[in-house]
C-alpha positions as CSV (number, residue, x, y, z in Angstrom):
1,X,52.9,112.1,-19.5
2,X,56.3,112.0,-18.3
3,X,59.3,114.1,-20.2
4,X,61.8,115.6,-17.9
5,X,64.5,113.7,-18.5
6,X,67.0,116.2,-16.5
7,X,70.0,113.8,-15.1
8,X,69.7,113.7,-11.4
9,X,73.4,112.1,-11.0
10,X,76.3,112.1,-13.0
11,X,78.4,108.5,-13.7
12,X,82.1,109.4,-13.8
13,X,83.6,112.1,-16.7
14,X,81.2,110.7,-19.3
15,X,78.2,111.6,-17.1
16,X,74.8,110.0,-17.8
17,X,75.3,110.0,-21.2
18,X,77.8,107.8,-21.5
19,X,76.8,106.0,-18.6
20,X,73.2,105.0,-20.4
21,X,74.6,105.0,-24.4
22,X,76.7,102.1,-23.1
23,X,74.5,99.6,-21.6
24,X,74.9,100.6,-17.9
25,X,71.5,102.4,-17.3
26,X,69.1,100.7,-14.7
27,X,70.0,97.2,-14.2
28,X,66.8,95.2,-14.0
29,X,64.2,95.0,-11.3
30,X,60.7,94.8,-10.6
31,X,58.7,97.3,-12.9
32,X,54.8,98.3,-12.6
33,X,52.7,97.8,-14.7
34,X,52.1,101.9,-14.4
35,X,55.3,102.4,-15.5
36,X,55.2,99.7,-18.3
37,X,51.9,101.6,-19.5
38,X,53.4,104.8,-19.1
39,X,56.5,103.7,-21.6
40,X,53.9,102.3,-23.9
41,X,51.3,105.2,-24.1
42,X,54.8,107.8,-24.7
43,X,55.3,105.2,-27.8
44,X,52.1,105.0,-29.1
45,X,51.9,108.9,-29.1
46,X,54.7,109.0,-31.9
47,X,53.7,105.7,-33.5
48,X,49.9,107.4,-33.8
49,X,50.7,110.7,-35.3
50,X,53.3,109.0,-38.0
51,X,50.8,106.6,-38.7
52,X,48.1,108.9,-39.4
53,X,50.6,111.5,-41.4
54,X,51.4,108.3,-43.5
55,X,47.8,107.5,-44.0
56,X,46.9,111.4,-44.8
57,X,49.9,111.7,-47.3
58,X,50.0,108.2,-48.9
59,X,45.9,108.8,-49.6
60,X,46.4,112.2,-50.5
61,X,49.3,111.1,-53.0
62,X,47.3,108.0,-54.3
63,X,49.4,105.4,-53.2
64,X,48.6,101.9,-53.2
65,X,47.6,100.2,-49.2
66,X,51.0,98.5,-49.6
67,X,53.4,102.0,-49.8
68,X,50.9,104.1,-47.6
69,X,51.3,101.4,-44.7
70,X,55.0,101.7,-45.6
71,X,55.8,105.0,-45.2
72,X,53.3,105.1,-42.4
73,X,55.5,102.5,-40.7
74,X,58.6,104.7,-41.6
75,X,56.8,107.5,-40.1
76,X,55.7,106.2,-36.7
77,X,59.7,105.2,-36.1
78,X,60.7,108.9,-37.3
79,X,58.1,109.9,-34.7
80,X,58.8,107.7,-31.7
81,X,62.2,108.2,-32.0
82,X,61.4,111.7,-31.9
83,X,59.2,112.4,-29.1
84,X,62.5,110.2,-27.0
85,X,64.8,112.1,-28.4
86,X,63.2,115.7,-27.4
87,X,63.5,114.6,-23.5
88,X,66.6,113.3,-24.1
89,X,68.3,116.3,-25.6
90,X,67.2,118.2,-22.8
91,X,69.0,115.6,-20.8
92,X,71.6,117.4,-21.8
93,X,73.2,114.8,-24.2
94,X,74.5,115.6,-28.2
95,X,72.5,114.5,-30.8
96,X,74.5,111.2,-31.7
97,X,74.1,109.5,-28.4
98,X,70.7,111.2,-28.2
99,X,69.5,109.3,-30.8
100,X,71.3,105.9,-29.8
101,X,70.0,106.2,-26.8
102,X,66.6,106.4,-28.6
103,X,67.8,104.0,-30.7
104,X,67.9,101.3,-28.0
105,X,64.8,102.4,-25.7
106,X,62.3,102.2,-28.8
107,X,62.8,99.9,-31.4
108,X,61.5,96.6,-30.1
109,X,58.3,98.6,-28.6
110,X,57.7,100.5,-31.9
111,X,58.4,97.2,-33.8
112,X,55.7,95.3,-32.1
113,X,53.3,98.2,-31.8
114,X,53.5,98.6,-35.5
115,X,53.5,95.1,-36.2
116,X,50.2,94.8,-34.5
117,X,48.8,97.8,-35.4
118,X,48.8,97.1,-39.2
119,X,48.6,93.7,-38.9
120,X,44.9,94.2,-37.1
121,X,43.8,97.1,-40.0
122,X,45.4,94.6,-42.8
123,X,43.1,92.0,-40.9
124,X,39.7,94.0,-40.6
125,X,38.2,93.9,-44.2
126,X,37.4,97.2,-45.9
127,X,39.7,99.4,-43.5
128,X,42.3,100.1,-45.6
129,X,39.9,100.8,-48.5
130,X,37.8,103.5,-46.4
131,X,39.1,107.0,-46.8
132,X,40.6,108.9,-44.2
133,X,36.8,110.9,-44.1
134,X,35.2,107.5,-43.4
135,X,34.2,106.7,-39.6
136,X,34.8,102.9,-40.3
137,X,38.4,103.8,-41.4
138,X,38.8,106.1,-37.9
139,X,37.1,103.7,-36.0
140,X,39.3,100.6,-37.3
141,X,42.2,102.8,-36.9
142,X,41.6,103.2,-32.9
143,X,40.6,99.4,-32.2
144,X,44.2,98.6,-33.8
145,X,46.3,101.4,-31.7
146,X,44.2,99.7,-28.8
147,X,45.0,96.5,-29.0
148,X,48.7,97.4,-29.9
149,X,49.0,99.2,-26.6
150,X,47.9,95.7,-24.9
151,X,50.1,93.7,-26.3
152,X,53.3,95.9,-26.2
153,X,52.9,97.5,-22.4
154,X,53.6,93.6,-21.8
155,X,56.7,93.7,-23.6
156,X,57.9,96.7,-22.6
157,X,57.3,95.9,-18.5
158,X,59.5,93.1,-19.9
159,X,62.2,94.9,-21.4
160,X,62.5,97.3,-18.4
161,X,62.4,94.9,-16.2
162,X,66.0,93.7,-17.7
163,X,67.2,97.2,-17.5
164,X,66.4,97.7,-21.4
165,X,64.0,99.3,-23.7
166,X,62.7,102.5,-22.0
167,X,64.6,102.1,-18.6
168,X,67.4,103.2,-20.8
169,X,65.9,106.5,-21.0
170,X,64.8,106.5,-17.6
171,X,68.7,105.9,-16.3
172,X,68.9,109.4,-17.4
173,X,67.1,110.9,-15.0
């Protein structure tokens, strides 16, 4: 997985930093599929561990389905945003534009992932039910982080493509 995200250039006296944080990062172009599913898999790495942290603390705590998917959600943002901002940092930039730069490369893909993501375990009966020690649970957990990756990479190749989403992080380099 890619997560140098040294600057190779600078833009000016803002630098990279300001030169991404302000909309100016790649400016559209064709973008692989590789590169779409690299963007993806880096997203559903953070969306995966929040979700399952959510899952492990809203069962643990006794929550209902309703606030463990909730602060799973919350969790998986906290995460993706997270894993961005730790190659970003080392970019070089502060923590404020770090994190808008984060900000704009990640939303929309951790929005959909998520969307899909619980919207399949909502869908598949029993699998919020099971416990996190069930295989069923585990199982149903995979299938929807699967399908989630194939219908974001999509969306991401998209947004990059237009010089947005993850391209903004990968001006950076």
């Amino acid at each position: 997985m890619h997560t140098d995200h040294t600057p190779a250039t600078t833009h000016g006296t803002h630098g990279t930093a300001g030169y991404a944080a302000h909309g100016h990062g790649s400016h559209g172009g064709p973008v692989s599929w590789a590169a779409a599913a690299q963007a993806t898999l880096h997203c559903l790495v953070g969306c995966a561990i929040g979700e399952v942290l959510g899952m492990v603390i809203g069962t643990a705590l006794g929550w209902s389905a309703g606030a463990t998917v909730a602060l799973a959600v919350g969790l998986a943002f906290v995460f993706g945003y997270a894993f961005t901002m730790r190659g970003v940092l080392r970019a070089g930039l502060p923590f404020r534009r770090a994190l808008r730069v984060a900000l704009a490369a990640d939303t929309v893909s951790i929005a959909v992932m998520e969307l899909v993501d619980n919207g399949v375990m909502l869908g598949v009966p029993g699998a919020m039910e099971a416990g996190l020690d069930s295989a069923f649970f585990w199982g149903a957990l995979a299938v929807a982080l699967a399908v989630a990756f194939v219908v974001t990479t999509p969306v991401n190749r998209w947004l990059m493509g237009r010089g947005r989403g993850h391209a903004v992080v990968h001006a950076l380099h």
